[in-house]
SEKE-562826 format. One line per field, with one value per residue (C-alpha): residue number from 1; residue in three letters; x, y, z; chain. Coordinates in nm, 3 decimals, m for minus. Example, Ala and Ser with C-alpha at 12.3 -4.5 7.8 and 13.67 -1.06 7.14 Angstrom:
<pts>
num: [1,2]
residuo: [ALA,SER]
u: [1.230,1.367]
v: [m0.450,m0.106]
w: [0.780,0.714]
cadena: [A,A]
</pts>
This chain:
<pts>
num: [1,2,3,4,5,6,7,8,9,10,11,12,13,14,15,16,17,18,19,20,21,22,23,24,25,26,27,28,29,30,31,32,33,34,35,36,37,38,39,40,41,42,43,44,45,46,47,48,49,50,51,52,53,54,55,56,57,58,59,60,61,62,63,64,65,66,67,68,69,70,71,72,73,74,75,76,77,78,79,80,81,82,83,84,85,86]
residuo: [UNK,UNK,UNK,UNK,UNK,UNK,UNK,UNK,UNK,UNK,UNK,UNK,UNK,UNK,UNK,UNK,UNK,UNK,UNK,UNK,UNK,UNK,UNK,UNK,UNK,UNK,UNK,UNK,UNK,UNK,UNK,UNK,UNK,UNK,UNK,UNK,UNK,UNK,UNK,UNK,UNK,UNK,UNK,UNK,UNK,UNK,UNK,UNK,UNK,UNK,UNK,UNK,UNK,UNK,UNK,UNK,UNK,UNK,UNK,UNK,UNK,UNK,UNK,UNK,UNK,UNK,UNK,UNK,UNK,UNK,UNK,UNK,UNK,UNK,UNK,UNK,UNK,UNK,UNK,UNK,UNK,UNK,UNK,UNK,UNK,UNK]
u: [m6.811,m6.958,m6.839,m7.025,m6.985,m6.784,m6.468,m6.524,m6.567,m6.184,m6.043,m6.126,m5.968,m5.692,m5.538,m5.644,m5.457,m5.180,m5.174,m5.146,m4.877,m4.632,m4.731,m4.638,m4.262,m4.205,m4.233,m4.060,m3.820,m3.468,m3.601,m3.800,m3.488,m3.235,m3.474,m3.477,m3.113,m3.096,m3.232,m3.046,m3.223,m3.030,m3.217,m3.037,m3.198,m3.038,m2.830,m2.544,m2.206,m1.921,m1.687,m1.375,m1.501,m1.537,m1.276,m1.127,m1.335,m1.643,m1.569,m1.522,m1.789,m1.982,m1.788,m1.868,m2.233,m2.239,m2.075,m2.326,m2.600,m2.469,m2.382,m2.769,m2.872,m2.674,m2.803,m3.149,m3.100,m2.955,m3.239,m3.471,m3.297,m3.339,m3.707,m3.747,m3.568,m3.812]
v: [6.718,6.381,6.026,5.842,5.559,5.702,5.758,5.378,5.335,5.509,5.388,5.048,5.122,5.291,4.972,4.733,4.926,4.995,4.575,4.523,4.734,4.599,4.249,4.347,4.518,4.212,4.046,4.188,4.328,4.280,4.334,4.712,4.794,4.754,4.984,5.289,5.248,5.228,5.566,5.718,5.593,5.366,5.207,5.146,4.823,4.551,4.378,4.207,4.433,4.283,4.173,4.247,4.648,4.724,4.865,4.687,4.868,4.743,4.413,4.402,4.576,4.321,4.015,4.128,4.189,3.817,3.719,3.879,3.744,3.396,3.467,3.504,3.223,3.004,3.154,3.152,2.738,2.670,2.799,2.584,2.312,2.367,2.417,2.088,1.859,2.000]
w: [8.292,8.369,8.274,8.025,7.797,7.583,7.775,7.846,7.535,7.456,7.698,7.617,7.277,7.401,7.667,7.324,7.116,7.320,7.408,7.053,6.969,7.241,7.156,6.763,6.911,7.148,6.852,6.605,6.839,6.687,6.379,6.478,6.689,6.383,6.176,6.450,6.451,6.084,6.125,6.377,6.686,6.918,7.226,7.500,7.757,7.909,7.659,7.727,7.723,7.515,7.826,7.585,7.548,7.938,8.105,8.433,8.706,8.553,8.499,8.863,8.988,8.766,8.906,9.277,9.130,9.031,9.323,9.572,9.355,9.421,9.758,9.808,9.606,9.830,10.134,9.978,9.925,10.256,10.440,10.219,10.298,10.646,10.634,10.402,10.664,10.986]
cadena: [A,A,A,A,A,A,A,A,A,A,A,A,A,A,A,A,A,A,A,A,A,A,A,A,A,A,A,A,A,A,A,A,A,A,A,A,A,A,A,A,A,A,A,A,A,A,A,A,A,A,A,A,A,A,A,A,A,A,A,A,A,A,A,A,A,A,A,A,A,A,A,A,A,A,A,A,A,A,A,A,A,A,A,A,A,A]
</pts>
């Protein structure tokens, strides 16, 4: 089977389409997530977690998480420092 215009054609259609329907969910997000969850389908992604409902192991894994994150932020800043005064 050969390639001809017409699978262009689709798949031209098919990335436009596609484009337009996550630009209409990024949009309406909050508002298309409470409706699948209205009907029984819950999304998880990476929303914030209550602090209050986590249990004590993973509020400090998450404080060593932030703390290594900041740990490389520093380091990250230092050496651009370094490299600004040369």
């Amino acid at each position: 089977m050969k390639i001809n215009s017409n699978h262009f054609i689709g798949f031209a259609a098919g990335i436009t389409a596609s484009a337009a329907c996550i630009y209409l969910y990024k949009r309406n997000q909050s508002r298309f997530d409470a409706w699948l969850g209205e009907h029984g389908i819950h999304l998880s992604g990476p929303s914030v977690r209550n602090p209050e409902s986590m249990t004590l192991e993973e509020l400090v894994a998450e404080k060593e998480r932030f703390e290594d994150i900041i740990a490389e932020r520093e380091i990250a800043g230092s050496e651009d420092e370094t490299y600004d005064s040369n």
